[in-house]
C-alpha positions in Angstrom: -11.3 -0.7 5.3 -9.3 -3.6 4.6 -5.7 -3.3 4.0 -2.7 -5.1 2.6 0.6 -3.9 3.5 3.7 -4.6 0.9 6.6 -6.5 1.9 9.1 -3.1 1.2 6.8 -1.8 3.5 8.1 -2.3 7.3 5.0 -4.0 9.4 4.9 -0.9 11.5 3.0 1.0 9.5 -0.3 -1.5 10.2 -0.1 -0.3 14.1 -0.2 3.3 12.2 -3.1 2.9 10.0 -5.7 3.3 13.1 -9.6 2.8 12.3 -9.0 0.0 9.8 -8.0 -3.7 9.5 -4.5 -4.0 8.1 -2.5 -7.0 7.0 0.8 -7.6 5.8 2.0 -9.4 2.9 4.2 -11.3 5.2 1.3 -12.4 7.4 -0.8 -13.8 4.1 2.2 -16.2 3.5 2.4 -14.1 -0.1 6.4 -12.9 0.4 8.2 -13.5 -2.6 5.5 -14.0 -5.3 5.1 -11.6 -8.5 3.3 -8.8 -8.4 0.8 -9.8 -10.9 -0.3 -12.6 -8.7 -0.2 -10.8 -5.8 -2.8 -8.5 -6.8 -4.9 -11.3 -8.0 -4.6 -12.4 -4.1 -5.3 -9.1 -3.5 -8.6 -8.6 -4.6 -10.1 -11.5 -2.9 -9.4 -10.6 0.1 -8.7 -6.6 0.3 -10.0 -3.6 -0.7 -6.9 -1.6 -0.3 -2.9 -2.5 -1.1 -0.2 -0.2 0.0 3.1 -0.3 -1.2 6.6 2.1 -1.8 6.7 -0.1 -5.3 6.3 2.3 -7.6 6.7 0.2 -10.8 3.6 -1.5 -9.6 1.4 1.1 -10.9 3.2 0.9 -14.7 3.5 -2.4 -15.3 0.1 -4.3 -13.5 -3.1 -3.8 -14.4 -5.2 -2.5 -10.9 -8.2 -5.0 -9.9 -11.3 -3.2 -10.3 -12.2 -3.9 -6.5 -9.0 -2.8 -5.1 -7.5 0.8 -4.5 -3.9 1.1 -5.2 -1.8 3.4 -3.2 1.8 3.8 -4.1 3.7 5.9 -0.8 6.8 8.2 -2.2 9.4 8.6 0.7 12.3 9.0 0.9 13.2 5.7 2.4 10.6 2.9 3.6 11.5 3.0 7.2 8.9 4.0 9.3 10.4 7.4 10.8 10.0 8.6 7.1 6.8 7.7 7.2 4.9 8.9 9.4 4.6 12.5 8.1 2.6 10.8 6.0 0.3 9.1 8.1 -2.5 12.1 8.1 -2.0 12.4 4.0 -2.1 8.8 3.7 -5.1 7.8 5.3 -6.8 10.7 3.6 -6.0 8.9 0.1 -6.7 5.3 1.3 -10.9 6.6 2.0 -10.6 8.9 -0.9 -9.4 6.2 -3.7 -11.6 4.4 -5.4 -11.4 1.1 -6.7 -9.9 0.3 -9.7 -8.0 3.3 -9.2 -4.2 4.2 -7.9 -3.5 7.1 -6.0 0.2 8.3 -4.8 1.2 10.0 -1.2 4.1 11.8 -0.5 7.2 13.0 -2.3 10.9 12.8 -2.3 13.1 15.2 -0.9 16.4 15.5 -1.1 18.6 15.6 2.4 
């Protein structure tokens, strides 16, 4: 599967996300632009975006070829997520698109 990687996401995860191709936002040149365009983007060229942004899912409209996932951690470095790996890559082949899906949870420390 194809997959974009947000910029509040650390480019670490990619190396994590074995068995598919993985981009960052970074890499695309797309750092900086609004969400609502960068799902536009998105679609063209993904069939998965990732992200920690959870207003994301509220306020823009999924494409129809794309699967959101929004990850709920307690912080987006990577040593908090990893737990996550095995429940994330679960939702990324289980979402469909058009859809948005959430993994995780925050905990308190």
């Amino acid at each position: 599967m194809r997959i974009l990687i947000d910029e509040c996401l650390p480019r670490e995860l990619a190396d994590e996300l074995v068995g598919h191709e993985v981009g960052t936002v970074q890499e695309a040149g797309w750092a900086g632009i609004s969400n609502g365009e960068l799902l536009e983007k998105v679609s063209r060229s993904f069939e998965v975006f990732l992200t920690i942004d959870k207003r994301i899912e509220s306020e823009q409209k999924v494409p129809e070829d794309v699967a959101l996932v929004t990850v709920v951690a307690h912080s987006n470095r990577i040593q908090d997520l990893r737990p996550l790996l095995p429940e994330l890559l679960r939702v990324i082949s289980e979402t469909p698109p058009g859809k948005s899906a959430r993994v995780g949870r925050m905990t308190s420390r």
